[in-house]
KOLNU-788244 format. One record per residue: residue number from 0; residue in three letters; y negated, x, z negated of N, C-alpha, C in turn. Coordinates in nm, 3 decimals, always signed. Example, Ala and Ser with C-alpha at 12.3 -4.5 7.8 and 13.67 -1.06 7.14 Angstrom:
2
NODE seq type     n_y     n_x     n_z    ca_y    ca_x    ca_z     c_y     c_x     c_z
NODE   0  Ala  +0.569  +1.319  -0.780  +0.450  +1.230  -0.780  +0.330  +1.320  -0.780
NODE   1  Ser  +0.225  +1.285  -0.708  +0.106  +1.367  -0.714  -0.003  +1.290  -0.787
//
This chain:
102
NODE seq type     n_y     n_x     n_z    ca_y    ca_x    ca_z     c_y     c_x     c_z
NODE   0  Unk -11.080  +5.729  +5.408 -10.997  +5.749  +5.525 -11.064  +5.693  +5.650
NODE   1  Unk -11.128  +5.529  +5.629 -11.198  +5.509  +5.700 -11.295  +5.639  +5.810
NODE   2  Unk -11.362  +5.658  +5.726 -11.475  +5.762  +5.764 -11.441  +5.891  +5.845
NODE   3  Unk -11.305  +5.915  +5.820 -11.238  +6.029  +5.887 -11.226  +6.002  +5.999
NODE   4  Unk -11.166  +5.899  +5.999 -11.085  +5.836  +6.187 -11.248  +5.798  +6.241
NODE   5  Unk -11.402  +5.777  +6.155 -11.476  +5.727  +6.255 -11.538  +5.856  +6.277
NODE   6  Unk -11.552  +5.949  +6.241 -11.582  +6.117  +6.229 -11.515  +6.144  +6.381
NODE   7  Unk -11.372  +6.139  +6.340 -11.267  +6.217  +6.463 -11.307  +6.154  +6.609
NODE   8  Unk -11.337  +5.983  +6.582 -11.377  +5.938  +6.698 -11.467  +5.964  +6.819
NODE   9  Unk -11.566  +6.010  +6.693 -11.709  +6.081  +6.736 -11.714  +6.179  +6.798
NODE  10  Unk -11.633  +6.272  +6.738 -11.570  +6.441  +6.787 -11.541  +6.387  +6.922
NODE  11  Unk -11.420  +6.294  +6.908 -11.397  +6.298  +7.081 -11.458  +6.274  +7.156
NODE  12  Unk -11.542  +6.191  +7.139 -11.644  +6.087  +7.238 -11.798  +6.216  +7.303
NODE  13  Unk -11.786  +6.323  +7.193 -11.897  +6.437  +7.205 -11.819  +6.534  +7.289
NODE  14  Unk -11.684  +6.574  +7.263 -11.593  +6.642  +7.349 -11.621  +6.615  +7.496
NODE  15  Unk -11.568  +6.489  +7.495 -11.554  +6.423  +7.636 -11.668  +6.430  +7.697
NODE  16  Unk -11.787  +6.384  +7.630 -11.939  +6.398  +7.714 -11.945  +6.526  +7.765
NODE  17  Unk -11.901  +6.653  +7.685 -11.978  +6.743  +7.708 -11.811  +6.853  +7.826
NODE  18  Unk -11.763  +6.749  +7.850 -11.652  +6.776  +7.955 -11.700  +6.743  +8.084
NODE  19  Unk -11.748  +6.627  +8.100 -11.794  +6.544  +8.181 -11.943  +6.616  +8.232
NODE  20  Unk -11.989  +6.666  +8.074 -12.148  +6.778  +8.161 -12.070  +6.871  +8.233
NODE  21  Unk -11.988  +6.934  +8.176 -11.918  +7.044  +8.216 -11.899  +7.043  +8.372
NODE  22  Unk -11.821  +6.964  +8.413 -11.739  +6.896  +8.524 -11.833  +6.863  +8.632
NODE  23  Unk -11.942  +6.851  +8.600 -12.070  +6.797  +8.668 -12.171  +6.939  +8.717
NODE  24  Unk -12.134  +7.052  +8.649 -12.259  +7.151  +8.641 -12.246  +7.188  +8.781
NODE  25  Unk -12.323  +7.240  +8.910 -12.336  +7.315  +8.973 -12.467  +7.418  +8.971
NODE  26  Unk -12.495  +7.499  +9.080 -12.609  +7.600  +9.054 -12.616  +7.663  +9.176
NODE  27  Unk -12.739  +7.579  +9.284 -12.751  +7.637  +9.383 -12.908  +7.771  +9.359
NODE  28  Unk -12.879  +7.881  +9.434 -12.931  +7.939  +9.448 -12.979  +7.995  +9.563
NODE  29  Unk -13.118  +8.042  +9.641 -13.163  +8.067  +9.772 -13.195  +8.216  +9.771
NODE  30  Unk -13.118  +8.278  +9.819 -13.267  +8.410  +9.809 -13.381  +8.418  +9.881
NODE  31  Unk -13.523  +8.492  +9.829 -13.594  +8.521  +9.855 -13.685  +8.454  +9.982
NODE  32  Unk -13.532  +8.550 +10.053 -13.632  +8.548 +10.171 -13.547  +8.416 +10.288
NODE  33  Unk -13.465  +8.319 +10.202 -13.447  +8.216 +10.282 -13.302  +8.226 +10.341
NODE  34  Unk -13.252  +8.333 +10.351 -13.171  +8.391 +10.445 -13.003  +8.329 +10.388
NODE  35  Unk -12.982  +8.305 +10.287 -12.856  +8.323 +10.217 -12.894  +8.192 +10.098
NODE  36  Unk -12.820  +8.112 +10.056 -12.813  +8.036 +10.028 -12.646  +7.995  +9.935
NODE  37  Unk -12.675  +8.004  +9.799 -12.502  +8.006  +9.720 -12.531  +7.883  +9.640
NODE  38  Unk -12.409  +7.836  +9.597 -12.368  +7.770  +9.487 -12.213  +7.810  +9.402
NODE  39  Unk -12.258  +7.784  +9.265 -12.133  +7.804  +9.198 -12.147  +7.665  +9.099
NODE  40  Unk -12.050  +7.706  +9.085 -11.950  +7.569  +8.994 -11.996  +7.616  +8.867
NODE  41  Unk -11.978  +7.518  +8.765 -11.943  +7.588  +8.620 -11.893  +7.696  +8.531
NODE  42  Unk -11.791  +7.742  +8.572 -11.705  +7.868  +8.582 -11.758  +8.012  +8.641
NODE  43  Unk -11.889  +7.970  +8.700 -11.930  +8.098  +8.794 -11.879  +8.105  +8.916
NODE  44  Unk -11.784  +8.041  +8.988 -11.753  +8.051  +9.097 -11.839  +8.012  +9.177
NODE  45  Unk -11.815  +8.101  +9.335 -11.878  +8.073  +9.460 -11.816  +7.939  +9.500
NODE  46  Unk -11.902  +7.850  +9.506 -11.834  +7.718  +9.616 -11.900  +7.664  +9.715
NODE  47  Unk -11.998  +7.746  +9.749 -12.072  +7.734  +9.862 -12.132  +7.855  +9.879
NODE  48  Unk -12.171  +7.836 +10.051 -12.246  +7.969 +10.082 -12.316  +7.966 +10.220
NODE  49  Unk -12.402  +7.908 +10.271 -12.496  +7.897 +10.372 -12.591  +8.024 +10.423
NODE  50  Unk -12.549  +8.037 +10.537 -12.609  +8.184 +10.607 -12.712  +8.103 +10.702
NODE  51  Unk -12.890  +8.149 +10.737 -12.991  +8.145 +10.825 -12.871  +8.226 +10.929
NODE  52  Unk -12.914  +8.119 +11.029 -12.898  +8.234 +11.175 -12.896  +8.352 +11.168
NODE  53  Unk -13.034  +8.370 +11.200 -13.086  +8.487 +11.148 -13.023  +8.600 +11.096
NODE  54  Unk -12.923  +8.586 +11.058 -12.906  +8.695 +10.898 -12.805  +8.814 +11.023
NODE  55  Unk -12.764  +8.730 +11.166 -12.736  +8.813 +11.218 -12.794  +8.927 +11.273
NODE  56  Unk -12.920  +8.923 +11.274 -13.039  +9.058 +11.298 -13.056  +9.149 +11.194
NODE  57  Unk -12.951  +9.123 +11.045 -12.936  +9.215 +10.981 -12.785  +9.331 +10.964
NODE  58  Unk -12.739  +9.423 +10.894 -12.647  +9.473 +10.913 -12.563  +9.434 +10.823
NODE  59  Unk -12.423  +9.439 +10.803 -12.315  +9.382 +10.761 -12.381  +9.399 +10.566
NODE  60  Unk -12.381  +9.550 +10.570 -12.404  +9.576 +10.447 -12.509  +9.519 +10.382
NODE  61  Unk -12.667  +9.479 +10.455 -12.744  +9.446 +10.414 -12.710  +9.276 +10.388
NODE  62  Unk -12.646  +9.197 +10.449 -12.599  +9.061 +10.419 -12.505  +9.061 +10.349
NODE  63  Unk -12.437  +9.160 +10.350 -12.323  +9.149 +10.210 -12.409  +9.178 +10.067
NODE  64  Unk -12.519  +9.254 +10.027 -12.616  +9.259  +9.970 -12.645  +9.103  +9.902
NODE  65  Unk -12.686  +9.098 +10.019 -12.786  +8.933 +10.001 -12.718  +8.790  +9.913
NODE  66  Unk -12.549  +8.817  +9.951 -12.500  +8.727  +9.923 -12.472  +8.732  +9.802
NODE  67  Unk -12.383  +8.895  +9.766 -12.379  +8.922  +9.622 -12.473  +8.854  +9.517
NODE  68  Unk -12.605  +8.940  +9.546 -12.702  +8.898  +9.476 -12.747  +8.714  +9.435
NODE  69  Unk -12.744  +8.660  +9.615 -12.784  +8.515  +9.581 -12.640  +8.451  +9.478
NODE  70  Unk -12.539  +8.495  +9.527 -12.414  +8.433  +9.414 -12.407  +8.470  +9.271
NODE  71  Unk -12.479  +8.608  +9.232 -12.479  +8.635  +9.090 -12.587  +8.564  +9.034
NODE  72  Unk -12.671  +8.489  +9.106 -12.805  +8.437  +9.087 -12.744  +8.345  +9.034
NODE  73  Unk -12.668  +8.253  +9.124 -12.641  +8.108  +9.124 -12.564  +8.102  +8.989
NODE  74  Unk -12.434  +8.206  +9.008 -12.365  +8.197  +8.856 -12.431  +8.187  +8.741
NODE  75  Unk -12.533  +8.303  +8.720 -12.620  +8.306  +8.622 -12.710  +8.152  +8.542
NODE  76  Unk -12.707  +8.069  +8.656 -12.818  +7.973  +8.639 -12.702  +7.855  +8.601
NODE  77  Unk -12.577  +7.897  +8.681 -12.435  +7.779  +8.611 -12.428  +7.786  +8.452
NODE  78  Unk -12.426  +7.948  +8.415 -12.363  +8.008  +8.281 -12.526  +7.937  +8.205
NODE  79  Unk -12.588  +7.975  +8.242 -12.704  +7.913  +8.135 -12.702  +7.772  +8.098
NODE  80  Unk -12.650  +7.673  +8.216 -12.677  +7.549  +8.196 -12.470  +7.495  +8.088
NODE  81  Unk -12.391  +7.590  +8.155 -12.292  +7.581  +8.091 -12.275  +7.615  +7.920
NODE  82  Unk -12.406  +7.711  +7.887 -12.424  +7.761  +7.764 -12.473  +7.660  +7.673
NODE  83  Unk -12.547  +7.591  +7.794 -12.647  +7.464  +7.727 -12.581  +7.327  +7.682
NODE  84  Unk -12.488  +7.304  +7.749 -12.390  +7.215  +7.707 -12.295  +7.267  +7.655
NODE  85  Unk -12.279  +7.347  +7.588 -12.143  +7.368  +7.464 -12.248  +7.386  +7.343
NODE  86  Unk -12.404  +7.485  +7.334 -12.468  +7.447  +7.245 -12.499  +7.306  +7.189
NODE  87  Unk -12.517  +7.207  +7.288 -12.593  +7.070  +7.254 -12.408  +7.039  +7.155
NODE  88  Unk -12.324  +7.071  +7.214 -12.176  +6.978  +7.152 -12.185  +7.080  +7.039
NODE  89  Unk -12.174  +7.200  +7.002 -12.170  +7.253  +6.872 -12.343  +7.184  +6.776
NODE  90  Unk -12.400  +7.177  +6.836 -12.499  +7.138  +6.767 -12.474  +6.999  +6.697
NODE  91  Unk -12.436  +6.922  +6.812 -12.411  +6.763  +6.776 -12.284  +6.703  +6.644
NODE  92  Unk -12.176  +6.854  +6.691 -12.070  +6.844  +6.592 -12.069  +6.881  +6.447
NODE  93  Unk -12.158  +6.930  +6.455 -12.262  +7.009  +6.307 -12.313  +6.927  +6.242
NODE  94  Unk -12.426  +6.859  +6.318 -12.469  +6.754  +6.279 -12.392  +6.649  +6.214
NODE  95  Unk -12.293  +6.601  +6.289 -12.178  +6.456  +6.240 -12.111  +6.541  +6.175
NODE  96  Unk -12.101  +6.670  +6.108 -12.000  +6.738  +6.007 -12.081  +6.735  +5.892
NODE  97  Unk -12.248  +6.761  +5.861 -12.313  +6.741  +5.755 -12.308  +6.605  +5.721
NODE  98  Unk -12.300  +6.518  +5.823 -12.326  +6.346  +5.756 -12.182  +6.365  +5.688
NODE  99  Unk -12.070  +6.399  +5.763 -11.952  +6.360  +5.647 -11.951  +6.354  +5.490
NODE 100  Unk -12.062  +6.493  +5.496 -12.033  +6.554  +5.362 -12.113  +6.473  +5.256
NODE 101  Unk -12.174  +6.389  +5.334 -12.260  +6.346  +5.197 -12.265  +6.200  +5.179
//
């Protein structure tokens, strides 16, 4: 019984870390050419978004372009690092599930 409650403990304490990565992730991204500048959260959301001056010498459509793109960038690079911390906690929980067994 012992071993259970120090098992479950563990679970939480790996939970919580990998809440806390969670909670922590952002993902800034620049495009290219400098102009546009995103960040997203963990979730993929936009939570930032920095425009060059500049970007006014382009046309609406072409900066609506820019931003899309730099924000699907940024998400992309959240979701990878968000992928990376639920792998490391399934990995880790795997791990402390084989020690139970033996």
């Amino acid at each position: 019984m012992e071993q259970i409650l120090t098992n479950a403990e563990k679970q939480l304490e790996l939970i919580e870390e990998a809440l806390a990565g969670l909670s922590a992730i952002t993902a800034v991204y620049t495009s290219p050419d400098g102009l546009v500048v995103t960040e997203a959260d963990a979730s993929g959301a936009l939570v930032g978004l920095w425009l060059d001056e500049t970007v006014c010498r382009l046309t609406g459509d072409e900066v609506g372009q820019l931003i899309v793109r730099a924000a699907a960038e940024a998400s992309a690079i959240a979701a990878a690092r968000r992928d990376h911390v639920f792998s490391a906690l399934t990995s880790a929980v795997a791990t402390l599930a084989s020690r139970s067994l033996r």
